[in-house]
N, C-alpha and C positions, 0 to 999 in steps of 0.2 A: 353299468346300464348305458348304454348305447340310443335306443330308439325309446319311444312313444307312441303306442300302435292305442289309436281313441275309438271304440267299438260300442254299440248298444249292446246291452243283455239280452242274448238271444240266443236259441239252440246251436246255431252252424254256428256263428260266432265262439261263441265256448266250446265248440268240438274245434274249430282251427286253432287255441289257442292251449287247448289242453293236450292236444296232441302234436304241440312242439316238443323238442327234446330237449332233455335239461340243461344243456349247454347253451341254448339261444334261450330256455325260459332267465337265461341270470343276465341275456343282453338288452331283453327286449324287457319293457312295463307298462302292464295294459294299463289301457285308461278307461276303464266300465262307466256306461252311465244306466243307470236300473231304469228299469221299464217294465211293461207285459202285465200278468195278473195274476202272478202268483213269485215266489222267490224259488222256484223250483230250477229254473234254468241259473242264477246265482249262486244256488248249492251246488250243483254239478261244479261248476268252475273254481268255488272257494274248497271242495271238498278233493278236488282233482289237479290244481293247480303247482300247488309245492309252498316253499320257502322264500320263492323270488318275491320282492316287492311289487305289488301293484296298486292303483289307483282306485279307489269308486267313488264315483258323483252319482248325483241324480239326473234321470233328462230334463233340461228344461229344452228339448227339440219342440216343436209343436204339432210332428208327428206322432209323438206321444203324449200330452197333453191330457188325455181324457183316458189314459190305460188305468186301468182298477186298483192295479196296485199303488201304485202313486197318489192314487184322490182317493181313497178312502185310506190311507195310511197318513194322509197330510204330509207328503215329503219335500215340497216344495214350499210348503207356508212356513213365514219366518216367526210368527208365534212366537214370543218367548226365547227370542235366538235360535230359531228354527231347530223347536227343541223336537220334534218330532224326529228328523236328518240324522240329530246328534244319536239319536236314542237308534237307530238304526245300525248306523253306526260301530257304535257300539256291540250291536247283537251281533254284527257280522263278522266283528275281530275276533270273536270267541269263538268263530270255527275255523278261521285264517288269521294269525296275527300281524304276518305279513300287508295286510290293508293299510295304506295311506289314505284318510278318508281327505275326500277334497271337498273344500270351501269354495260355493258357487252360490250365484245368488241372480235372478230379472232382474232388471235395468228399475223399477217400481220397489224397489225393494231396499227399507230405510240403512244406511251405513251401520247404527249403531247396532242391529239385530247381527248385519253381518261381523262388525267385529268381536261383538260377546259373544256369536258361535263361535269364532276361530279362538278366540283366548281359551273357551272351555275346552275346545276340544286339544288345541295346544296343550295345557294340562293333565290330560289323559291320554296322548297320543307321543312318541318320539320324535315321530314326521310328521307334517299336513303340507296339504299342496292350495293353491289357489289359481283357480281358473277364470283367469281374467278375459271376456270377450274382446275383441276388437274387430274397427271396421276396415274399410277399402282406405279409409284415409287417416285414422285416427283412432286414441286409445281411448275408443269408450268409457269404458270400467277401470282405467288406471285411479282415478280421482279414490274410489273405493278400495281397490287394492293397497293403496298406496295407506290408507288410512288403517288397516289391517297391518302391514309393516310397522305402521308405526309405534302399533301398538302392544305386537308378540313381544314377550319377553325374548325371546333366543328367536332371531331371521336367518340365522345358519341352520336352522332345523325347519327351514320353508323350503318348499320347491314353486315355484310361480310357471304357472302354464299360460301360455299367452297364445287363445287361440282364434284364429284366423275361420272356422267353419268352411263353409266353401267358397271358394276363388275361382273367377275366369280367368283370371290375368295377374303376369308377377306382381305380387307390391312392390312399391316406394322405397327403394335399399338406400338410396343419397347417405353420404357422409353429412352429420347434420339434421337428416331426415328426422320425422317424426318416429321414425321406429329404431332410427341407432337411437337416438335420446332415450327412449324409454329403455331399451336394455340396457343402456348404461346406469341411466336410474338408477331401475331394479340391481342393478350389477351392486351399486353403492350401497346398497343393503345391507354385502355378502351373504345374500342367502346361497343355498345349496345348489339347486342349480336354476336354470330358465330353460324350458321347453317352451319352443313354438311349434304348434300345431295347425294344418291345415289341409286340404283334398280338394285338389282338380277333379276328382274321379266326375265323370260325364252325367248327365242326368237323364240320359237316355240311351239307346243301344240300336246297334246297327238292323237294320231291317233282317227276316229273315231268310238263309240261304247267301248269307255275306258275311265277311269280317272287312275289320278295317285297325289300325294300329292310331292309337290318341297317345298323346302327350302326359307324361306324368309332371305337372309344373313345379311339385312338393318338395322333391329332392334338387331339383337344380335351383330355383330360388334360395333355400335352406340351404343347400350347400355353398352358394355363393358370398350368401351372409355371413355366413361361419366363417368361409375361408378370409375375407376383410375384415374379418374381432378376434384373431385368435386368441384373444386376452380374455376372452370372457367363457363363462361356463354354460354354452349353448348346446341346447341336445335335442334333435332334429326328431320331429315328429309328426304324423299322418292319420288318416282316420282308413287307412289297408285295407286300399280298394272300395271304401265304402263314401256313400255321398249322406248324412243323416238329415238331412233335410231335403231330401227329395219322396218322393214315392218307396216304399222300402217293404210295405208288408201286403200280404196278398189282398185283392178287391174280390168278392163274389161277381160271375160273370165276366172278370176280365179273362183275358187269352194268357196264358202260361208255356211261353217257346221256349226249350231249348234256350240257354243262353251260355257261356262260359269264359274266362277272363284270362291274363296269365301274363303275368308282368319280366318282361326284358329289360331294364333301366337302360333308358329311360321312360321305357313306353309301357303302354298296357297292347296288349294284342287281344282282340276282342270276335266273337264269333257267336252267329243265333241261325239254328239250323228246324226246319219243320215245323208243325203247327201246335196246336192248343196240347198240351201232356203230353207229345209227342217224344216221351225218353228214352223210345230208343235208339234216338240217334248219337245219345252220348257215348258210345262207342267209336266212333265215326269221328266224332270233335275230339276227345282224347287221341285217338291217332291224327288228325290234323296238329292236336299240341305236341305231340313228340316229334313231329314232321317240321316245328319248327329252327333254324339255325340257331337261335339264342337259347333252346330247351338246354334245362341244366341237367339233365338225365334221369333217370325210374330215385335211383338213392338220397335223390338232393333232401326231400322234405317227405311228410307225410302225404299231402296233395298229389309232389309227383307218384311215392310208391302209387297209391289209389287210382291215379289215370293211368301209369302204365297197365297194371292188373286190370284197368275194364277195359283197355285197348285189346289187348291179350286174349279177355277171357271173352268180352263182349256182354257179360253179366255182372248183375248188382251193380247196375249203371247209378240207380238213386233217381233223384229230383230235381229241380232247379235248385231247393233250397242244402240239398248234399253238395252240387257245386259249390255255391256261395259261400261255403264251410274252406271247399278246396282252394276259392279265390282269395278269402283272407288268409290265407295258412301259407301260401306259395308266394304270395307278395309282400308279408311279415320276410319269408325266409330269406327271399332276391333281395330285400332289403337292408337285412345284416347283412348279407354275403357283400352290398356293394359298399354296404359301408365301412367294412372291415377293409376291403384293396382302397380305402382313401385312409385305412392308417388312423382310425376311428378309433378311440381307449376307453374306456368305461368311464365314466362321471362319477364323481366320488359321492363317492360320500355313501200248447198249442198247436198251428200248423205251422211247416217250417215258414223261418222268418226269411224275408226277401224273395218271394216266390215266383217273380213276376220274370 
């Protein structure tokens, strides 16, 4: 396993990542966090996905905060060591046993709840993962995490996600810094491995009738940390192409352009063509994608086959939210591809959503 691709549950979402190929589902490990209001888009994914390991948490986004399934299933209350979570959990492995259920918890939220979740579910589980937040300058939730290590029987059978949310600007890499200390910490554990997670991706989009090319900061910060610790067991990860704490699900009344994305490493190349529903211009933006120099050609991925075919045909163009399927699926894929030419080796061991 190679990447850490951190996605909400949500229809395009689970169609980019179930319609990868089995070869990049063994490199990549999604990181689900449940949402919406029903488990119907979770079944598609756990029912479609395979044997590869992956992750699920809950959101605690606070764009999700009030989705139905989550408040009245109580998956966020720590109750009893957030016995609700567990028992979720649980239900989930029995149709994917492949599930790493991850240990996540608000900043409000008491140590000891969280480490009698993780000890139980350690006991029932092979693997758990722990999704530790941090800030711009500092490890928030180390003090918790840390107290969780302390306590799992076996920390070779932890994976620690250390995630960043979204970022303007690189973090604080210094030798010394606040963030080599902490992998190293975590390093003296020996757990399994340390995913850091985070996304530049923009929190807005170019006007329409423009493109413009932005900076992807995820992989060159991550890559550069890595390449200064080659000693440690770091596995680079991203929230692909998506921002979860921005704007993400449709508003009644709001405009709905055309928009479409398409990642060249290191950039995103980004394009919004026409006005409110206006889809059929996605015909028109897929041939401006394959017009580009860094396209990886119609074969690379399932996104490309799909843009080429409505370049081509000029039908079954889709939605905003069919793009957005095609934006996570294409930039999962340019992202193994680039991770693999740095000589990258596996670590051992409703309506559509985003419509806008």
């Amino acid at each position: 396993m190679n990447y850490v691709a951190a996605l909400r549950v949500g229809q395009n979402d689970v169609k980019a990542l179930i319609n990868l190929e089995a070869a990049r589902k063994t490199q990549v490990a999604p990181l689900l966090s449940m949402r919406g209001n029903d488990e119907r888009h979770l079944d598609s994914f756990v029912n479609n996905w395979g044997a590869s390991p992956f992750y699920l948490d809950i959101s605690r986004f606070p764009t999700d905060a009030n989705d139905p399934y989550l408040v009245q299933n109580a998956l966020n209350s720590p109750v009893n060591a957030f016995a609700a979570k567990r028992t979720f959990y649980t239900a989930t492995s029995v149709k994917n046993n492949a599930l790493i259920p991850v240990v996540g918890w608000a900043d409000g939220d008491t140590s000891r709840d969280v480490v009698q979740c993780a000890l139980t579910l350690s006991a029932a589980f092979p693997r758990i993962a722990i999704r530790m937040e941090v800030g711009r300058d500092s490890p928030r939730q180390w003090p918790v995490a840390q107290n969780v290590l302390n306590s799992v029987p076996n920390p070779s059978a932890v994976d620690v996600i250390i995630d960043f949310r979204k970022i303007s600007d690189i973090p604080l890499m210094t030798p010394g810094g606040w963030l080599d200390r902490l992998v190293r910490d975590i390093h003296a554990y020996q757990v399994a491995r340390i995913v850091i997670v985070s996304t530049s991706f923009p929190d807005d989009k170019p006007p329409s009738g423009s493109s413009r090319t932005v900076a992807c900061l995820d992989l060159a910060w991550q890559m550069a940390f890595q390449t200064a610790r080659p000693d440690l067991p770091l596995v680079y990860g991203d929230y692909a192409a998506t921002n979860p704490t921005g704007v993400m699900d449709f508003v009644p009344g709001m405009p709905v352009i055309p928009f479409a994305n398409y990642f060249i490493p290191p950039e995103w190349w980004q394009i919004r063509q026409g006005g409110d529903k206006e889809f059929h211009h996605y015909p028109a933006v897929a041939a401006a994608i394959r017009a580009l120099p860094g396209y990886h050609t119609d074969p690379f991925c399932w996104a490309t086959r799909e843009i080429g075919r409505i370049a081509t045909s000029g039908t079954n163009y889709g939605n905003n939210g069919t793009w957005n399927g095609f934006r996570v699926n294409q930039h999962i894929c340019a992202v193994l591809q680039y991770l693999a030419t740095r000589g990258a080796a596996p670590s051992e061991a409703t309506p559509d959503d985003d419509d806008l």
